[in-house]
N, C-alpha and C positions, 0 to 999 in steps of 0.2 A: 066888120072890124072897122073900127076908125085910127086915124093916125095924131096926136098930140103931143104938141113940145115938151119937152122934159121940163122938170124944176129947174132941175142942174145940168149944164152942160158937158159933155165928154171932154176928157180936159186931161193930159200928163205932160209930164217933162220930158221931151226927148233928147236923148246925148248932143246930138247936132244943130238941130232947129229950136233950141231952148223948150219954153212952154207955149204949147198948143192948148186950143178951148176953141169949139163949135158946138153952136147949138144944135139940136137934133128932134126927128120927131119918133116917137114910139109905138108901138101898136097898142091897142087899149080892146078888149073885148067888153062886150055889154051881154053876155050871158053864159052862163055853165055850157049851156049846147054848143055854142061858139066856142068855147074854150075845147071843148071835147075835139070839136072839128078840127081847130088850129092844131093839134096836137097829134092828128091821126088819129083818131079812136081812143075809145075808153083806157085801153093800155099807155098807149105815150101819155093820157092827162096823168093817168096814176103816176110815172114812172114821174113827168115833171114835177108833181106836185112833191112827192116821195123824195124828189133830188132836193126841193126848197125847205124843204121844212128840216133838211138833214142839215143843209150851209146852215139856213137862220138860228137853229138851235146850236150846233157846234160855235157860231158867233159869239152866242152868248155865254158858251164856254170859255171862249178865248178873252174873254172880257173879264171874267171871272179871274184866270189865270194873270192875265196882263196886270189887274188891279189887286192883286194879293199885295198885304206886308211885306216889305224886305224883311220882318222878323216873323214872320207868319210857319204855321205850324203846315208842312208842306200835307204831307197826309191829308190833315182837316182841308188843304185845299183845293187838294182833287177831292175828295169827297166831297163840295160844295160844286163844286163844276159839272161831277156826275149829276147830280140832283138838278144844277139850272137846265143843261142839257137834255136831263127822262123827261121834264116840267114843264117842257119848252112847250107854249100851244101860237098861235098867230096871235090870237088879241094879248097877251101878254109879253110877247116875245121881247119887245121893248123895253119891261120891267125888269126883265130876266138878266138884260147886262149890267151888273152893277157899277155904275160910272159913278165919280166923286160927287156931280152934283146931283145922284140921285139917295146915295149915301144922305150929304147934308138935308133932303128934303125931308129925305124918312127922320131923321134924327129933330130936325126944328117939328115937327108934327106929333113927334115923342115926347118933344119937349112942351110945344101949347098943352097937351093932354095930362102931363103933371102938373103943370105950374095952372091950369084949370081948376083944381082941387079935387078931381077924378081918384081914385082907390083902385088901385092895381094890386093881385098877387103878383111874388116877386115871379111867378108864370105865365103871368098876360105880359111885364115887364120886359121878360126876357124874349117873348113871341114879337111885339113891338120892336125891339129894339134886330131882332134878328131876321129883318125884312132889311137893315141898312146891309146888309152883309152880300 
């Protein structure tokens, strides 16, 4: 195991002492066996790995939720949170929150691809466009 400074430093606001920020350094593993080891055995790697993927994907629940319409159809919008949530995998999990400026990316790339001269059914259209969501 080796130890490496974080991107971002640990950092809140405390009642008393206003805001606090220290850099810090982290543990970084360089292989699956190492990780098994750090972990206790094959069981604690599951149990951690089984606790991460449960936060990351419920994130991108939350994300889903937080960035709903104020006129949005409530229903349709747990039924979309279910979906990013079952969908959730690591290489995608970033995709999975839908944030405004991930919204406008999809939608300007909808857009190059019409105003292209490209031929869409109003079913690729709607597939396209239902990636902003």
């Amino acid at each position: 195991m080796r130890f490496v400074t974080a991107n971002k430093p640990v950092s809140t606001t405390h009642k008393d002492l206003g805001e606090l920020s220290t850099t810090v350094e982290v543990p970084q593993l360089d292989s699956v066996e190492e990780f098994v080891t750090f972990c206790g055995g094959n069981d604690g790697a599951l149990e951690f790995i089984n606790n991460a993927v449960e936060t990351a994907a419920k994130n991108g629940g939350r994300a889903t939720l937080r960035n709903a319409a104020k006129d949005a159809d409530v229903a349709k919008v747990y039924e979309d949170t279910k979906r990013v949530v079952k969908e959730y995998t690591p290489r995608t999990g970033g995709d999975k929150a839908p944030s405004k400026a991930r919204k406008i990316a999809v939608l300007d790339s909808v857009t190059a691809l019409v105003e292209s001269g490209a031929e869409f059914t109003r079913e690729q259209l709607l597939e396209l466009l239902a990636k902003a969501k």
